[in-house]
Residue frames as a rotation matrix with the C-alpha (Angstrom) as fourth column:
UNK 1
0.668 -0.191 -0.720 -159.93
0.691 0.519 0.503 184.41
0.278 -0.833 0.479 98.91
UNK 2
0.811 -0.386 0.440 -158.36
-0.499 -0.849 0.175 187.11
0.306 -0.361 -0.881 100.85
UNK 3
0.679 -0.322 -0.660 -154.73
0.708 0.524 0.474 186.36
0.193 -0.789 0.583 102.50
UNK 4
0.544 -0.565 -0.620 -152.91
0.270 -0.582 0.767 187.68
-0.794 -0.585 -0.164 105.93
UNK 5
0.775 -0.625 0.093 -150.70
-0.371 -0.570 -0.733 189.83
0.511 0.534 -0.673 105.45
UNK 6
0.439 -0.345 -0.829 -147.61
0.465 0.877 -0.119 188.35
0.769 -0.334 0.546 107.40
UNK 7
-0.668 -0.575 0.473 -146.65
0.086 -0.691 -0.718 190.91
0.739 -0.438 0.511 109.15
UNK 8
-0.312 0.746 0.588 -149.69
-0.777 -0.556 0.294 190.03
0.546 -0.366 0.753 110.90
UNK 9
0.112 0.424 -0.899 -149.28
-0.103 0.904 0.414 186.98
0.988 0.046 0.145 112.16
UNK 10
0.858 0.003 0.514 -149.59
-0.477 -0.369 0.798 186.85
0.192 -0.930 -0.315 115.93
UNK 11
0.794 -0.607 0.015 -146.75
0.600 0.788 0.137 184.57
-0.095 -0.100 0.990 116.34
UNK 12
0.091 -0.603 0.792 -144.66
0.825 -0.400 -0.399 187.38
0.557 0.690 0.461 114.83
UNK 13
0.440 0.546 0.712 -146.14
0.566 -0.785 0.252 189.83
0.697 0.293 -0.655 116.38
UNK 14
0.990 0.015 -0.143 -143.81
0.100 -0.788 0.608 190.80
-0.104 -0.616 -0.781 119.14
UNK 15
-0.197 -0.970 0.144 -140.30
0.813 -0.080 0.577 191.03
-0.548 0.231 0.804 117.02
UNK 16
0.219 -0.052 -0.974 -139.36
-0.289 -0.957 -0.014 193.64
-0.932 0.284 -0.224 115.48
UNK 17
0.690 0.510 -0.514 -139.90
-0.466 -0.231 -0.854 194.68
-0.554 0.829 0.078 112.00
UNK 18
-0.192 -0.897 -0.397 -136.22
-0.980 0.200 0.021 193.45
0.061 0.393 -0.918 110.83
UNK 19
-0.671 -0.235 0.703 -136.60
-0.453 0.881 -0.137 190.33
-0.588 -0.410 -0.698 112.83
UNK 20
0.238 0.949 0.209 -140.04
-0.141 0.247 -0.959 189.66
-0.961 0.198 0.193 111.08
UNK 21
0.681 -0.140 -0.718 -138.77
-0.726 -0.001 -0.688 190.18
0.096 0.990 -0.103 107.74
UNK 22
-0.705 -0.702 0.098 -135.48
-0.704 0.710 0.020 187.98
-0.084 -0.055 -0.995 108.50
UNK 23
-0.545 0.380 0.747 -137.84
-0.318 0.731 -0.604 185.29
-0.776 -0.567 -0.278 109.73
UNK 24
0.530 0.848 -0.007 -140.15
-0.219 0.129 -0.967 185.75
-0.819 0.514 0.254 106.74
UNK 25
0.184 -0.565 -0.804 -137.08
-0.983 -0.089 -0.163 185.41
0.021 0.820 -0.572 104.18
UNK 26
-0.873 -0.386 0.298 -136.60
-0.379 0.922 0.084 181.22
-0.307 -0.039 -0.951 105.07
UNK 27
-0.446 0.593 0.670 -139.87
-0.085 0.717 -0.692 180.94
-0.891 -0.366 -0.269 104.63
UNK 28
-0.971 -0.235 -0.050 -141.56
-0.012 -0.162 0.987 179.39
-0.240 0.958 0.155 101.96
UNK 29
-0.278 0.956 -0.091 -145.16
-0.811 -0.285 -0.511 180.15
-0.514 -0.069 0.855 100.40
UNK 30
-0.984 -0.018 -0.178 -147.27
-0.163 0.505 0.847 177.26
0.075 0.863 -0.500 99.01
UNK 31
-0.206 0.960 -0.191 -150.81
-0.978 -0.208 0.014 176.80
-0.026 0.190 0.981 97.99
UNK 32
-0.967 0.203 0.153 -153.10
0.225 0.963 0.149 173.55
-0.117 0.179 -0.977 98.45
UNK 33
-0.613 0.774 -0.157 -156.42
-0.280 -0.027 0.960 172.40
0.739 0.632 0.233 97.11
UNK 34
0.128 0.684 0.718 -159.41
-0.971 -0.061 0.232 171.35
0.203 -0.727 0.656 98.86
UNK 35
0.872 0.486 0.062 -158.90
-0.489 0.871 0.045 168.10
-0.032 -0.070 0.997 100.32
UNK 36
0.446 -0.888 -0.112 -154.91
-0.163 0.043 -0.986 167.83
0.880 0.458 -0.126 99.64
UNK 37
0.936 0.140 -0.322 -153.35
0.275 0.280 0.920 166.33
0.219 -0.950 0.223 102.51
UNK 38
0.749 -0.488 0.449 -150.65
-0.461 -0.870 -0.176 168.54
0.476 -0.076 -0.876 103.81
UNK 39
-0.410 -0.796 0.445 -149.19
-0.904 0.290 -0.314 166.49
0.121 -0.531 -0.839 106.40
UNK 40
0.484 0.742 -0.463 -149.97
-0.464 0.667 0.583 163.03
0.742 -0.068 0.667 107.35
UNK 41
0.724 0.166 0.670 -149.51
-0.681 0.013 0.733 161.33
0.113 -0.986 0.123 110.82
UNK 42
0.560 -0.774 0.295 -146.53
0.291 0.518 0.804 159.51
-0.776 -0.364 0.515 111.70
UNK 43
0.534 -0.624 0.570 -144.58
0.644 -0.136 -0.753 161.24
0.547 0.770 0.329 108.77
UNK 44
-0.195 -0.955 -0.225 -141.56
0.977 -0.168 -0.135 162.73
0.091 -0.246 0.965 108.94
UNK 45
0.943 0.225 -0.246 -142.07
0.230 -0.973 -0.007 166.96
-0.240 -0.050 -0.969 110.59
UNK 46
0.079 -0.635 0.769 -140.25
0.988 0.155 0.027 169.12
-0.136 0.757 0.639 108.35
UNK 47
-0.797 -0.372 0.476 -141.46
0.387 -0.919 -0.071 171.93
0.464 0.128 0.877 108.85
UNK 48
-0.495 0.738 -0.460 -144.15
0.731 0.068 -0.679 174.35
-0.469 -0.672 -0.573 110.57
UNK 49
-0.662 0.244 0.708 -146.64
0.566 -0.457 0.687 175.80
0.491 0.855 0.164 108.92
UNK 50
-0.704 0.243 -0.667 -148.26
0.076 -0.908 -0.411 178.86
-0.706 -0.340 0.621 109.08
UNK 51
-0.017 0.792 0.610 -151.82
0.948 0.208 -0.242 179.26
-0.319 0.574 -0.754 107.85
UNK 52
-0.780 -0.430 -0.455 -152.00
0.269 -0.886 0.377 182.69
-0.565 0.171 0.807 105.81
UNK 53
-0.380 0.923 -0.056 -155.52
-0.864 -0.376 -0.336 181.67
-0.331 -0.079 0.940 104.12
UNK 54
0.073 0.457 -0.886 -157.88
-0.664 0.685 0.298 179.41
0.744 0.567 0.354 103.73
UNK 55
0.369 -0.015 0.929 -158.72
-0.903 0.230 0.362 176.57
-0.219 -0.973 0.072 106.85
UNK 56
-0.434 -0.684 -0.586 -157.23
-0.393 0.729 -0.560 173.18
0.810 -0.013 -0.586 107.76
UNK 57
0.669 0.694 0.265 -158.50
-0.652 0.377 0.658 170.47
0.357 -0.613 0.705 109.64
UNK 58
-0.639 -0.742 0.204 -156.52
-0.754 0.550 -0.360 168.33
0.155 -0.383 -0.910 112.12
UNK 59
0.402 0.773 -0.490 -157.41
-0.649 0.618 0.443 165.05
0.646 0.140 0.751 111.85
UNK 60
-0.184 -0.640 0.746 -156.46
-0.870 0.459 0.180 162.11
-0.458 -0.616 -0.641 114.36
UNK 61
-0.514 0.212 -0.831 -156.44
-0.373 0.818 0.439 158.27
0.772 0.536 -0.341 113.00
UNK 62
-0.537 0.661 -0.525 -159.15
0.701 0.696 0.159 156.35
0.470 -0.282 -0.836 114.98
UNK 63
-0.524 0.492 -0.695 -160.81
0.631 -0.323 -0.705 159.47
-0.571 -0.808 -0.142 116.01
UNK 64
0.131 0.612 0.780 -161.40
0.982 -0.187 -0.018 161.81
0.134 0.768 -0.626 113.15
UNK 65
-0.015 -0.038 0.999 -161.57
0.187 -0.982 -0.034 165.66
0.982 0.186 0.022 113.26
UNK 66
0.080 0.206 -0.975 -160.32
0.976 0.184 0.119 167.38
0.204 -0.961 -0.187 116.27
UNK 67
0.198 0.044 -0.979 -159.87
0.300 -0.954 0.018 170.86
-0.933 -0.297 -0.202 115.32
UNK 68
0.812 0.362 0.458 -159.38
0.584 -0.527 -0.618 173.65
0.017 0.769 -0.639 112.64
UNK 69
-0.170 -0.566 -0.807 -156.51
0.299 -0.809 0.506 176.63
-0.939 -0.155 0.307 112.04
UNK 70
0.786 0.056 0.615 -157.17
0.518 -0.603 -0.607 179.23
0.337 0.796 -0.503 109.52
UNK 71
0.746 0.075 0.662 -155.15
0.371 -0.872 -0.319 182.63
0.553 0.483 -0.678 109.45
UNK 72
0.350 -0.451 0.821 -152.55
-0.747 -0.663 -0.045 183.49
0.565 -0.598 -0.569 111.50
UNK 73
0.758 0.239 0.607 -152.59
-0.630 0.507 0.587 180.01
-0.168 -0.828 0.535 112.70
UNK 74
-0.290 -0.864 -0.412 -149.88
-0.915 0.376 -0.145 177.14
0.281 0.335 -0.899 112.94
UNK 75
0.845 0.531 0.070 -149.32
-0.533 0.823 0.196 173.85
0.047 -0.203 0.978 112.73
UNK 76
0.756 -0.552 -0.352 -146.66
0.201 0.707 -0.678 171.02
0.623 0.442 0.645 113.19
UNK 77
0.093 -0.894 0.438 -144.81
-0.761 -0.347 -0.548 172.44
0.642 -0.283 -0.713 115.75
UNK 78
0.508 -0.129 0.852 -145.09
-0.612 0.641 0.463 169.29
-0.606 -0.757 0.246 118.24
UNK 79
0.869 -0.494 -0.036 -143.19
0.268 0.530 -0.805 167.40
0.416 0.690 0.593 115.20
UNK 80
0.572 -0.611 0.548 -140.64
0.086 -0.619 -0.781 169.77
0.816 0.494 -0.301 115.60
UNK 81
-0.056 -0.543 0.838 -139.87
-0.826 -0.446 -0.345 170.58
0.561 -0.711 -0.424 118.91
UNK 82
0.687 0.100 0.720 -140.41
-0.510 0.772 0.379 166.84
-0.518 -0.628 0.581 119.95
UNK 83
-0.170 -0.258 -0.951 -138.43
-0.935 -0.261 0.238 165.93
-0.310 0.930 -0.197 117.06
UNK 84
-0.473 0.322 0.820 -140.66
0.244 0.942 -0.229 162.83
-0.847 0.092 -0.524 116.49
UNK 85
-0.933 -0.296 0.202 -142.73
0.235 -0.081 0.968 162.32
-0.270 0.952 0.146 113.90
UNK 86
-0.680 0.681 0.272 -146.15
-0.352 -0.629 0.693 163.73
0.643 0.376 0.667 112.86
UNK 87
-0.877 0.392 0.277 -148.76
0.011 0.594 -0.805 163.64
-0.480 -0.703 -0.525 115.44
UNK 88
0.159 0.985 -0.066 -152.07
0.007 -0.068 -0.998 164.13
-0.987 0.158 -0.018 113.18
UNK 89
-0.721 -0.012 0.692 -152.74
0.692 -0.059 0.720 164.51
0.032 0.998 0.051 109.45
UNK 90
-0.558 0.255 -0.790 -153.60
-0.116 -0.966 -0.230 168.04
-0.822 -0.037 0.569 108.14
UNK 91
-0.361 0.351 0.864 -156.27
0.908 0.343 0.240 168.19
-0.213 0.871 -0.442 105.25
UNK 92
-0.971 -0.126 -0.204 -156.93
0.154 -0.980 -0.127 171.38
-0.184 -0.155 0.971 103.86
UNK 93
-0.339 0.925 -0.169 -160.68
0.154 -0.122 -0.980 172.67
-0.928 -0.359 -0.101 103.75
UNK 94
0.930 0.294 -0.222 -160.57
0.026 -0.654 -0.756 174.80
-0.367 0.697 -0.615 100.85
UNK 95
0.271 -0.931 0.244 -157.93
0.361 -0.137 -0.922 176.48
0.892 0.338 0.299 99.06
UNK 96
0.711 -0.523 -0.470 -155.14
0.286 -0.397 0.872 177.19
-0.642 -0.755 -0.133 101.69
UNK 97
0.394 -0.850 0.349 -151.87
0.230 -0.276 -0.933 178.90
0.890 0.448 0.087 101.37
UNK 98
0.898 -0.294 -0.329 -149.67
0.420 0.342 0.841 178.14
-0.135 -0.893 0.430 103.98
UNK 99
0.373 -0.881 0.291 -145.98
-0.917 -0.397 -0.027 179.95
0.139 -0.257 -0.956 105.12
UNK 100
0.782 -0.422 -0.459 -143.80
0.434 0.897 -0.085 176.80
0.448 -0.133 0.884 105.37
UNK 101
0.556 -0.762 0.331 -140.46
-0.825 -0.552 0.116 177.46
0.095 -0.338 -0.936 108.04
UNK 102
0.219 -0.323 -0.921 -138.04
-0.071 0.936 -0.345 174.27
0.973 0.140 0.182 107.47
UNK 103
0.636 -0.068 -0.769 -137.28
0.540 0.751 0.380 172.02
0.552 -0.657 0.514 110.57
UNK 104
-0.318 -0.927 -0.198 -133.38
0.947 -0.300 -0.118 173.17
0.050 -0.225 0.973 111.25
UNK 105
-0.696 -0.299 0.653 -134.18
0.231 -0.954 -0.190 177.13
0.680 0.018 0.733 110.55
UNK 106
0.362 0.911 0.200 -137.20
-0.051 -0.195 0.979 177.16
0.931 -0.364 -0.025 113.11
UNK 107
0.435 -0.401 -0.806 -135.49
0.899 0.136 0.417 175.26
-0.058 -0.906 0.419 116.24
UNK 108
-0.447 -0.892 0.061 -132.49
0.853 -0.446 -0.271 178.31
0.269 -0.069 0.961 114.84
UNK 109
-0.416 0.348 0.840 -135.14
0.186 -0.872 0.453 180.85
0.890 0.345 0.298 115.00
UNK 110
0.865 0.338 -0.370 -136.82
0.340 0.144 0.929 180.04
0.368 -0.930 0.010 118.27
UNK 111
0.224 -0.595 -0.772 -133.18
0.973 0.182 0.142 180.31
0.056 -0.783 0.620 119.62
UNK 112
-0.574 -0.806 -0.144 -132.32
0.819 -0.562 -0.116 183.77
0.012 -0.184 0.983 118.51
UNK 113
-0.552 0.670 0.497 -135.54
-0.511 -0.743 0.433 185.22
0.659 -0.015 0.752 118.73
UNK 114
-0.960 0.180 -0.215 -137.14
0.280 0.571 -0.771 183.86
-0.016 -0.801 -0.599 121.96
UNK 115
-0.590 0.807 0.013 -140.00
-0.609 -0.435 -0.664 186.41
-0.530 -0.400 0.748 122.04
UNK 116
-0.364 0.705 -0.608 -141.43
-0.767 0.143 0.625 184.56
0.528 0.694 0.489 118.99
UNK 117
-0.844 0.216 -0.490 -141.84
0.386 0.880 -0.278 180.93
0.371 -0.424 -0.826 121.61
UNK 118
-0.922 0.386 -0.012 -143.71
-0.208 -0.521 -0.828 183.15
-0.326 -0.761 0.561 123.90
UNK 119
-0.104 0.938 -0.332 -147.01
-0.995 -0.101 0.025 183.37
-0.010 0.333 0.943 121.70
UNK 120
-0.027 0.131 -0.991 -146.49
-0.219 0.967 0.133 179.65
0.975 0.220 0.003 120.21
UNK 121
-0.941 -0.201 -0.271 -146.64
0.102 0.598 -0.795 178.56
0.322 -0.776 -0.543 123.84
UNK 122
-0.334 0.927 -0.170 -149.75
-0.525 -0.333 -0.783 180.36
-0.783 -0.172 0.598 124.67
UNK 123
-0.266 0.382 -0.885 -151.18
-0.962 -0.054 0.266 179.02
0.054 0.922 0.383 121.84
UNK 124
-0.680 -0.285 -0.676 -149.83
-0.218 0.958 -0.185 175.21
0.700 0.021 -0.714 122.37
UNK 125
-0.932 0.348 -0.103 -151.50
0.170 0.167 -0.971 175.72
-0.321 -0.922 -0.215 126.16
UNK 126
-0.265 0.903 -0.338 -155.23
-0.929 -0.333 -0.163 177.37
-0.260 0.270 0.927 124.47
UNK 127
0.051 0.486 -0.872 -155.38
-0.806 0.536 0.251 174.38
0.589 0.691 0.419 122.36
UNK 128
-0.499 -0.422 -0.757 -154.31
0.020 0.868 -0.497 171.62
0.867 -0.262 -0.424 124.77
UNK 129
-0.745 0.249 -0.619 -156.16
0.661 0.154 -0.734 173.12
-0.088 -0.956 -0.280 127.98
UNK 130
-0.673 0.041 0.738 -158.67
0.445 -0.775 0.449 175.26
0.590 0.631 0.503 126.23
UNK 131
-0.899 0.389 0.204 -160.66
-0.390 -0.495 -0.776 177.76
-0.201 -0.777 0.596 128.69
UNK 132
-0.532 0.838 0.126 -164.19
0.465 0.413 -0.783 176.46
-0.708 -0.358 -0.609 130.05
UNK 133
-0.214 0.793 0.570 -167.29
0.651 -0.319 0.689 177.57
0.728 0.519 -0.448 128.21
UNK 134
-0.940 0.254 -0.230 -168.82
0.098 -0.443 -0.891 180.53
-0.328 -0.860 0.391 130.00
UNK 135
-0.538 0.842 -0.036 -172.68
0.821 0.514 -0.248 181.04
-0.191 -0.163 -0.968 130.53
């Protein structure tokens, strides 16, 4: 199983090299099995994760699979920045290894490093309004 390098993560990708490394020093690295639920819906959001390898499935309760993030991707930020409480449960596919960024240092990061919102917004809008199919 290959994983990102972080310095590649698009989220990241328009701070500078310092800022990236700062950011990458709160965070922590942790590994799950196949099938290991990561988060689970209406729990407390602690933190946002950052896929780095290996895929994840978002699951909803009475609906069932509603989407995927592998690599480069995140999750949990609507926990966070709503500060409510999990909107889905995360099950990992495979092996994953995930960047973890606690609650409190994210909101702090977002503030002194705006550019990083910039992607996560684009992102938030892809997944929530995601562009027609073309023909």
């Amino acid at each position: 199983m290959s994983t990102m390098d972080p310095a590649d993560i698009p989220i990241f990708a328009a701070l500078e090299p310092k800022d990236r490394d700062e950011i990458l020093g709160y965070a922590r690295r942790r590994s799950y099995g196949p099938g290991d639920v990561i988060v689970r819906e209406g729990d407390r959001a602690l933190n946002l994760y950052i896929v780095i390898a290996g895929q994840v499935r978002i699951e909803l309760a009475g609906v069932g699979q509603v989407s995927t993030r592998g690599p480069g991707e995140f999750f949990g930020e609507y926990g966070l920045l709503g500060d409510h409480g999990r909107t889905a449960t995360v099950i990992a596919d495979d092996e994953v290894t995930c960047l973890l960024l606690p609650a409190w240092e994210f909101r702090s990061l977002l503030d002194e490093h705006p550019k990083m919102a910039v992607p996560m917004l684009h992102e938030i809008i892809e997944r929530t309004h995601p562009a027609p199919p073309t023909d």
